[in-house]
C-alpha positions as CSV (number, residue, x, y, z in Angstrom):
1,X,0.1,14.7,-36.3
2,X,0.2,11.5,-34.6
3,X,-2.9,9.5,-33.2
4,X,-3.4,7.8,-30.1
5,X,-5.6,6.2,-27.5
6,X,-6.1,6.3,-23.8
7,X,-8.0,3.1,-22.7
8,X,-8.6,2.3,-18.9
9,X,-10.6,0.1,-16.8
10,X,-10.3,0.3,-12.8
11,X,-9.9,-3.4,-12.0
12,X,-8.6,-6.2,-13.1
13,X,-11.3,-8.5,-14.1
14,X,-12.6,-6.4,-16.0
15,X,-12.5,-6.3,-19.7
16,X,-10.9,-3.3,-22.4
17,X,-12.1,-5.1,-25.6
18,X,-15.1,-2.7,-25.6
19,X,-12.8,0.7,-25.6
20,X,-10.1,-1.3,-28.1
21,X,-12.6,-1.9,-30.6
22,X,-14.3,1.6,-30.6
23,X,-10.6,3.2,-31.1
24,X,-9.9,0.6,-33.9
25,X,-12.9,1.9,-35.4
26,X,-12.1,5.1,-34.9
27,X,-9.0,4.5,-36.9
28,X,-6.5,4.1,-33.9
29,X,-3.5,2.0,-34.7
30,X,-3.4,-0.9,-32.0
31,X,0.5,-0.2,-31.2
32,X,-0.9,3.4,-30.5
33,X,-3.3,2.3,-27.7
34,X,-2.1,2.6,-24.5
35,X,-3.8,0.5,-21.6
36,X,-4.0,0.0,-18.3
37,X,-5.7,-1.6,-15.6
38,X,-5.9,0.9,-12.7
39,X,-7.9,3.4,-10.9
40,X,-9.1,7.0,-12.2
41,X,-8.8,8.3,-9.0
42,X,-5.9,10.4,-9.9
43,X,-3.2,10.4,-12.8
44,X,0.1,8.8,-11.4
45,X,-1.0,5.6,-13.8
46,X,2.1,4.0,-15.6
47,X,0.1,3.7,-19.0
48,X,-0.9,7.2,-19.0
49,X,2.7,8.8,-17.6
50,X,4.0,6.9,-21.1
51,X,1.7,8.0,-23.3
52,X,2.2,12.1,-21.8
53,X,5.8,11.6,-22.4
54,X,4.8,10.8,-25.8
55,X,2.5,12.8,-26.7
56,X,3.5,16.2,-29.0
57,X,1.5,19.6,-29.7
58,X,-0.9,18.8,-32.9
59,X,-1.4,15.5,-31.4
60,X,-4.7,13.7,-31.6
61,X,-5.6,11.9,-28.5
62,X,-9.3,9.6,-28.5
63,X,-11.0,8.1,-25.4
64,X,-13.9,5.8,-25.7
65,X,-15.9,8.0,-22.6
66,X,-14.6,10.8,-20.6
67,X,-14.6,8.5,-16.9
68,X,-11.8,6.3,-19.1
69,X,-9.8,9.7,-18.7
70,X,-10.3,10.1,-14.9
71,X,-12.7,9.9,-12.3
72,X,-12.2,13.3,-10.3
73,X,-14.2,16.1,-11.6
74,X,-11.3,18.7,-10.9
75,X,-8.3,16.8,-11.8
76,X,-10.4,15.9,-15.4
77,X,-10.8,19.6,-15.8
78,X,-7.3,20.4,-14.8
79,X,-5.8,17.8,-17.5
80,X,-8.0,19.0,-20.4
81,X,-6.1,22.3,-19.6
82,X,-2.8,20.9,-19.6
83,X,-3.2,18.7,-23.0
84,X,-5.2,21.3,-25.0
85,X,-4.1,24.5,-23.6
86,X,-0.1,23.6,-22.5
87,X,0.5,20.7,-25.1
88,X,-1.1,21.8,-27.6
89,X,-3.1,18.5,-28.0
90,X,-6.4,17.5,-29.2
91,X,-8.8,15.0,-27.9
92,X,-11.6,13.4,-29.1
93,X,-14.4,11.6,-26.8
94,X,-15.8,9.0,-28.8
95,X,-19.4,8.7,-26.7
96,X,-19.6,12.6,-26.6
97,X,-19.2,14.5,-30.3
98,X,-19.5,18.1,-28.8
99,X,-15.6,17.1,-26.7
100,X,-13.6,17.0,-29.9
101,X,-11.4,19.3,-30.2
102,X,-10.3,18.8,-34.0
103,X,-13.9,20.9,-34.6
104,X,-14.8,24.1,-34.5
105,X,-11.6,26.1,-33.2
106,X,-13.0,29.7,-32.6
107,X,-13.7,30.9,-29.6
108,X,-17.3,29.9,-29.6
109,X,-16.1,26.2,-30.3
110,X,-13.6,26.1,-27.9
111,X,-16.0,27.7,-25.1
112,X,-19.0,24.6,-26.0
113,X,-16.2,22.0,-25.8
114,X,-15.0,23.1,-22.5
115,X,-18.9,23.9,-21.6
116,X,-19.8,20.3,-22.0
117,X,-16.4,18.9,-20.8
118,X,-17.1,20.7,-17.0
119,X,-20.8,19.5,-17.2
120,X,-20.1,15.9,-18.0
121,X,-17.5,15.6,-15.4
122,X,-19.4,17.3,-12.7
123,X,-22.1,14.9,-13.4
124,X,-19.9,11.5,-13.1
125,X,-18.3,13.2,-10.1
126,X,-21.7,13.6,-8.5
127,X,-22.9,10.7,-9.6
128,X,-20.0,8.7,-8.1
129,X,-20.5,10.3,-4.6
130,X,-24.5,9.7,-4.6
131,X,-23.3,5.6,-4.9
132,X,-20.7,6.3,-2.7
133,X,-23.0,7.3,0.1
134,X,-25.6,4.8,-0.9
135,X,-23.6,2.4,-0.4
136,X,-23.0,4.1,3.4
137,X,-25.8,3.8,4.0
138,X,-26.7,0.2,3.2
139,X,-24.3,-0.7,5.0
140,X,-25.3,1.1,8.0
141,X,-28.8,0.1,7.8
142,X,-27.4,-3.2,7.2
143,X,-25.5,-3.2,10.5
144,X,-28.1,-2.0,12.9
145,X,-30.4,-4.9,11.8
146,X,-27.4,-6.8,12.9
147,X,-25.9,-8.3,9.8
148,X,-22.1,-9.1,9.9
149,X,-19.6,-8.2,7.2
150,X,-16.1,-9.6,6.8
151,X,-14.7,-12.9,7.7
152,X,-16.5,-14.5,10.1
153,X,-14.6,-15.0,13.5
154,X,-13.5,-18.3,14.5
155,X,-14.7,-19.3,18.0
156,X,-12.9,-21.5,20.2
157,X,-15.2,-25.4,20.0
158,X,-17.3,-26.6,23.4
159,X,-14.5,-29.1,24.5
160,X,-11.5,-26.4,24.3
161,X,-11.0,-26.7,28.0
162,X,-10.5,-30.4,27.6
163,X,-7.8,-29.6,24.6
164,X,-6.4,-26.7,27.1
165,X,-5.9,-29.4,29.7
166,X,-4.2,-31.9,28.0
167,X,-1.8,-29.3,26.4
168,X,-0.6,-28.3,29.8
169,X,-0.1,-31.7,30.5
170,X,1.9,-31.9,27.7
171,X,-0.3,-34.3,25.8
172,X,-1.0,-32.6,22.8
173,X,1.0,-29.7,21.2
174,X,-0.4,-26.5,20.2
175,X,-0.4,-26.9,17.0
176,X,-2.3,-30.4,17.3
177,X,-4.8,-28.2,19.3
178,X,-5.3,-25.4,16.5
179,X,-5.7,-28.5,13.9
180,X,-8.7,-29.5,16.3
181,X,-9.7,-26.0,16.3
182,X,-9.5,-25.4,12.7
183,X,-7.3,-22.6,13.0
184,X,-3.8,-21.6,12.8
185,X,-1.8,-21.4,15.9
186,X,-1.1,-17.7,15.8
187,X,-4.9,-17.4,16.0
188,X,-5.6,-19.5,19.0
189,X,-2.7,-18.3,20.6
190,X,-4.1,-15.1,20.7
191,X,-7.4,-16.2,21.6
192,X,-5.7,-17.4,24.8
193,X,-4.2,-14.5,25.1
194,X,-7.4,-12.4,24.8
195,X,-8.8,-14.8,27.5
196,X,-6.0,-13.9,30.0
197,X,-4.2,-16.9,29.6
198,X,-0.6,-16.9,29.2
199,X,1.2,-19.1,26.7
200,X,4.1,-20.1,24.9
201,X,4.6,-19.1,21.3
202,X,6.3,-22.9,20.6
203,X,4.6,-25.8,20.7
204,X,5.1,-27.6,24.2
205,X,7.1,-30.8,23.5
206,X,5.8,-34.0,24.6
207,X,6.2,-35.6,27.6
């Protein structure tokens, strides 16, 4: 029997020392870790691809929390049954005692494990989707009291049609214009554009 871990945070900047140190504790060899920084919201992850090549039937495999495994309620459910049932695998959740597998192998055992294992899931699933649509509707309420989100748009300044004429003159060049404007030329271009004005996509030269 070999041991490994599964470790897994969803972005970037954040931190896996927390999961590392509870396997390490646990026993985990550091080489055996495999970690990634990517999202649970299915299992086409490069870390985890790896470690299911390597993984063998007797195996022990330890998570820190069942979420590190996934974030989908039925695609968590559907991989316990592939590595216990089709691999042959254990697992061990370190924040949940009742998911480890190595105990109590009757019928009875294996029935709590997978008990607990459909509760806890359906719970993080559901919990998910309640922020997911409180989030909704912040932002909606947010919106009909008028606030903005995103960049803010760039507006053309008061003396624009000043700039405009002197560019037709051939006095300044377009991109001397967006400078003034505080914009790239692409941008005021199609700001132009958007104001029925038609115009070049070079610079006019100078007279």
């Amino acid at each position: 029997m070999k041991e490994y871990g599964y470790a897994r945070v969803s972005g970037k900047d954040q931190n896996l020392d927390r999961q590392i140190d509870a396997m390490l504790k646990a026993g985990i060899k550091r080489r055996q870790i495999y970690m990634e920084k990517k999202s649970g919201k299915d299992f086409q992850r490069p870390a985890y691809r790896r470690l299911m090549k390597r993984l063998r039937s007797g195996d022990l495999l330890v998570i820190k929390s069942i979420d590190r495994l996934g974030r989908n309620y039925d695609e968590i459910i559907e991989q316990w049954r592939i590595l216990t049932k089709e691999r042959g695998v254990d697992i061990r959740v370190l924040d949940m005692p009742l998911l480890d597998t190595t105990h109590a192998k009757d019928l009875l055992g294996t029935f709590i494990a997978d008990l607990v294992l459909q509760v806890l899931s359906y719970c993080a699933h559901a919990e998910r989707e309640s922020i997911r649509q409180r989030q909704a509707e912040g932002i909606a309420a947010a919106r009909a009291r008028g606030v903005q989100f995103g960049r803010r748009k760039k507006e053309l300044p008061p003396d624009f049609p000043e700039l405009y004429t002197a560019w037709r003159r051939g006095d300044m060049t377009g991109a001397e214009i967006a400078a003034r404007c505080d914009m790239a030329l692409g941008v005021l271009y199609r700001k132009l554009r958007e104001g029925g004005v038609q115009v070049q996509t070079a610079p006019r030269p100078r007279r």
